[in-house]
C-alpha positions in Angstrom: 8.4 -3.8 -20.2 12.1 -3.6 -19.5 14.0 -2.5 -16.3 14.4 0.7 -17.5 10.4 1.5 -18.0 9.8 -0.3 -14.8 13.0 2.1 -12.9 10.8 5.2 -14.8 7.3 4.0 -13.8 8.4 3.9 -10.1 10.4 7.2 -10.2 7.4 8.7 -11.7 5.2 7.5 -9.4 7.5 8.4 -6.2 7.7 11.9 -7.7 3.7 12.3 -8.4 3.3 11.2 -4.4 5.9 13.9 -3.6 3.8 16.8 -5.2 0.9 16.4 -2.8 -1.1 16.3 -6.6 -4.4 15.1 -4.2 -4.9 17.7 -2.0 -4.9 20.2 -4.7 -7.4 18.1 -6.9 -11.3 18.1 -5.9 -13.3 16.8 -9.1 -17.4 17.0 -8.1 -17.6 13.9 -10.7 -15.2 11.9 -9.0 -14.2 10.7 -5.5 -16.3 8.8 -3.2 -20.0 10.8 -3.2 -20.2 9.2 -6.5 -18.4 6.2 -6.0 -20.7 5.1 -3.4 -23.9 6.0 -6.0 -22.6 2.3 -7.5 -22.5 0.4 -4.6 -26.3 -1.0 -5.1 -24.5 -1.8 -8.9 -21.8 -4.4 -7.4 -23.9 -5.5 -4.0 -26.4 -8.3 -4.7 -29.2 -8.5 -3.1 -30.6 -12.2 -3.4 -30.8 -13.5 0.1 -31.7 -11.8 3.5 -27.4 -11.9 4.4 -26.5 -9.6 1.1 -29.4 -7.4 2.2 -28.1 -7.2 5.6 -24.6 -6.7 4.6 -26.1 -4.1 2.1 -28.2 -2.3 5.3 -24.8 -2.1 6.9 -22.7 -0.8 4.1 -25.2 2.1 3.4 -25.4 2.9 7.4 -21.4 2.9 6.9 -21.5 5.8 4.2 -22.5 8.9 6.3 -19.5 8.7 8.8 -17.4 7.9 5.7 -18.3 10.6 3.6 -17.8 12.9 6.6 -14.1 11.3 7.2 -13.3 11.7 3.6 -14.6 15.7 3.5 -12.9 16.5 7.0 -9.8 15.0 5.2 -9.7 16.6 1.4 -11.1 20.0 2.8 -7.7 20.4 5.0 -5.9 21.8 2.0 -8.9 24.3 1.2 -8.4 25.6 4.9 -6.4 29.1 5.8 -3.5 27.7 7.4 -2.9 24.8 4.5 -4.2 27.0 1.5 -1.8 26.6 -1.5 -0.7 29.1 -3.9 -1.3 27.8 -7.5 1.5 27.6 -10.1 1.9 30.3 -12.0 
């Protein structure tokens, strides 16, 4: 990669940020309701601390999901509603 593909990578991510791209994007098959679906995938279970730790995570996912809704549902509300591009 040179400096100049490194300068454009940068810019282009500076410029994605700038958009506020994420608060129009809400994709049901992404985000973290299905992330968490793979935690039991990557958590291993083999002595009484995993489980614990597992216990804990799980308990942890409620308040999260309700965090992350409060937070991507702003930009559906009346008052931060976006026109789309036309």
């Amino acid at each position: 990669m040179t400096r100049l593909q490194l300068l454009a990578l940068a810019q282009d991510g500076i410029d994605q940020r700038s958009t506020g791209m994420e608060t129009w994007l809400i994709d049901p098959l992404d985000g973290p309701q299905v992330a968490l679906l793979n935690v039991p995938a990557w958590q291993p279970l083999r002595t009484p601390g995993e489980a614990a730790a597992f216990v804990e995570r799980v308990r942890a996912m409620g308040p999260y999901s309700r965090r992350t809704w409060r937070t991507s549902s702003a930009g559906t509300r009346p008052a931060c509603r976006r026109r789309p591009i036309r």
